[in-house]
PLY file of the C-alpha trace (Angstrom):
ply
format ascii 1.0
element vertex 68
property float x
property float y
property float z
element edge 67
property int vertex1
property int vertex2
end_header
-10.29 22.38 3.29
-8.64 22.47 -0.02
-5.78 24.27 -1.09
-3.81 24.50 -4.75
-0.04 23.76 -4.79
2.08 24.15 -7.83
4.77 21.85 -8.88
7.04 21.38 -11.80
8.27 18.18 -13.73
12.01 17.48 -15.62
10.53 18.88 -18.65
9.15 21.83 -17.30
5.92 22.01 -17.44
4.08 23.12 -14.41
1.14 21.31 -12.76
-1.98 22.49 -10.21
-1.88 20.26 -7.25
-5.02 20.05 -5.53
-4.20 19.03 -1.41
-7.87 18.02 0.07
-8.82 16.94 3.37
-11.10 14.17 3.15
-13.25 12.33 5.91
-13.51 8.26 6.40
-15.45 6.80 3.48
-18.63 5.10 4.90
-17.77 1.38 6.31
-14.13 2.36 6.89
-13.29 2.21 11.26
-15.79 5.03 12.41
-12.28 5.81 14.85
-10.33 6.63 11.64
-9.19 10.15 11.24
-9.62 12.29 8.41
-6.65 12.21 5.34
-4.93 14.61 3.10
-5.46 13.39 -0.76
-3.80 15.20 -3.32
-4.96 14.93 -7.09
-3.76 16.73 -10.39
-6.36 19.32 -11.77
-8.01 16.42 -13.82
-8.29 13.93 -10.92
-5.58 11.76 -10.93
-4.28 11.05 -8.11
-0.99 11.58 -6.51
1.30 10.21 -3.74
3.13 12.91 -2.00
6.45 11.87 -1.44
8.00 14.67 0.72
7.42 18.05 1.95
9.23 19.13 -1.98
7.96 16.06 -4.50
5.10 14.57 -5.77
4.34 11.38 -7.84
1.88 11.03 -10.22
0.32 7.53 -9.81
-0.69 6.60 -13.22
3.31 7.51 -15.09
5.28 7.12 -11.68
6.34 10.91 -12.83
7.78 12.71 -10.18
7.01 16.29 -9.84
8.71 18.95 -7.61
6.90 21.45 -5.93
7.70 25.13 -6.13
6.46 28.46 -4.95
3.76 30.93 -7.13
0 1
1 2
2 3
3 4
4 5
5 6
6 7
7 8
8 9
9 10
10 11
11 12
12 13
13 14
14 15
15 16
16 17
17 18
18 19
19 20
20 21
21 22
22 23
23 24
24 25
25 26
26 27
27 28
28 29
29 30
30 31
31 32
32 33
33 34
34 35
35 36
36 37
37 38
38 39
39 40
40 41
41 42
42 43
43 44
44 45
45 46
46 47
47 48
48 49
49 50
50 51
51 52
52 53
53 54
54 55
55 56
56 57
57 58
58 59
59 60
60 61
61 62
62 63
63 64
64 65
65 66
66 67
C-alpha cells in the first residue's frame, strides 16, 4: 500500500510525502508486524512526528502536512 501526502515547510515550498507499508526485512523477529515508512519523493527518509508534521531526517526540517 502506498499513498502520497503533501506537506509544506516555513519557507513554503511544498513536498510529496510518500507513506509505504513495508513488511519485516529478512532476519528481523519472523513475529514482527509490518511498518509504515515515509520517504520524500527522492528517498530520504522521514520521521513522522504527528498526525500534522513531518521531519526530514537528514536537515531535522520539519514539515507540516496539508490537504491537495
Amino acid at each position: 500500500m502506498t499513498q502520497i501526502l503533501y506537506a509544506r515547510d516555513e519557507a513554503g515550498n511544498r513536498h510529496r510525502v510518500i507513506q509505504r507499508l513495508e513488511a519485516a526485512q529478512e532476519g528481523e523477529d519472523q513475529d514482527a508486524e509490518a511498518r509504515l515508512v515515509y520517504t520524500l519523493e527522492d528517498g530520504s527518509p522521514v520521521r513522522r512526528v504527528d498526525s500534522d508534521t513531518f521531519q526530514i531526517v537528514s536537515t531535522g526540517a520539519y514539515i507540516s502536512a496539508v490537504t491537495d
